[in-house]
N, C-alpha and C positions, 0 to 999 in steps of 0.2 A: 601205668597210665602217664599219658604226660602230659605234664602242668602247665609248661609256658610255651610262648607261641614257638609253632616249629613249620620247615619246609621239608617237605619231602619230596627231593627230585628223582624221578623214576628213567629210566633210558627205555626206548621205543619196544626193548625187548620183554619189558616186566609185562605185556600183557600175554606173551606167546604160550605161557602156559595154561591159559583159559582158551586159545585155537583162535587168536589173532594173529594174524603174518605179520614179520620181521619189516621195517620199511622196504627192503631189498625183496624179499616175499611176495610184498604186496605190489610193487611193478612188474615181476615176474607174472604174478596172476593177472594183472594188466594184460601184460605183451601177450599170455596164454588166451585171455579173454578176447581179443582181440580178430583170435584166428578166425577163420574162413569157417561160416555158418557159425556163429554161438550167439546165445542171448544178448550176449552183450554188444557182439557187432549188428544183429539184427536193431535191435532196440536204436543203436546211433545211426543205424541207417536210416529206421525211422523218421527218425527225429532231423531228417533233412544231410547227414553229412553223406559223401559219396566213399565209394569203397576204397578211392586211390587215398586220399586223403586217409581213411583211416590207417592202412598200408602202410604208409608215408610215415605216419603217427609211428606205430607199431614200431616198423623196422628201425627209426630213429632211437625211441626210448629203449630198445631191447639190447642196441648194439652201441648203446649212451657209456655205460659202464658208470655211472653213477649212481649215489647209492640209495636214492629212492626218487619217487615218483615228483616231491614235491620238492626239492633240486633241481630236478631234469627241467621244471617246467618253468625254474626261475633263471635257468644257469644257459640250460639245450646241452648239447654236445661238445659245443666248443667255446663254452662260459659265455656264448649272446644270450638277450633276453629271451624266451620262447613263452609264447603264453597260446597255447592250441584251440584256438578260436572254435577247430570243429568238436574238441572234447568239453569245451566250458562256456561258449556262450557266445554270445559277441552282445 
């Protein structure tokens, strides 16, 4: 048991063995979610964005080489700010 105050820092990977994706995982299943006809690209079509646009999105974060999703979208491709208006809002 332990007594006095404690931190426990975990790395993105201690949940992977309950079948949550790697940060690098989970932009894969991004880029994968992405493709042509799936819920997820249906859903953001919905929701107002066009297909080039998501495309655009897609091909950028897939071919980023960075190591997840929420880098890519502080960093982009080539360390400018990127913040994807048509994935998060405006």
């Amino acid at each position: 048991m332990i007594t006095r105050k404690t931190v426990l820092a975990l790395g993105a990977g201690a949940s992977t063995p309950f079948g949550f994706p790697t940060s690098r995982g989970l932009l894969m299943n991004i880029c994968q979610g992405l493709g042509v006809d799936s819920e997820l690209q249906r859903t953001l079509l919905a929701l107002g964005n066009s297909e080039g646009g998501l495309e655009e999105f897609r091909q950028a974060l897939d071919g980023s080489m960075q190591p997840s999703v929420e880098y890519f979208c502080l960093t982009g491709d080539a360390g400018t700010p990127v913040l994807p208006t048509h994935l998060v809002g405006q």
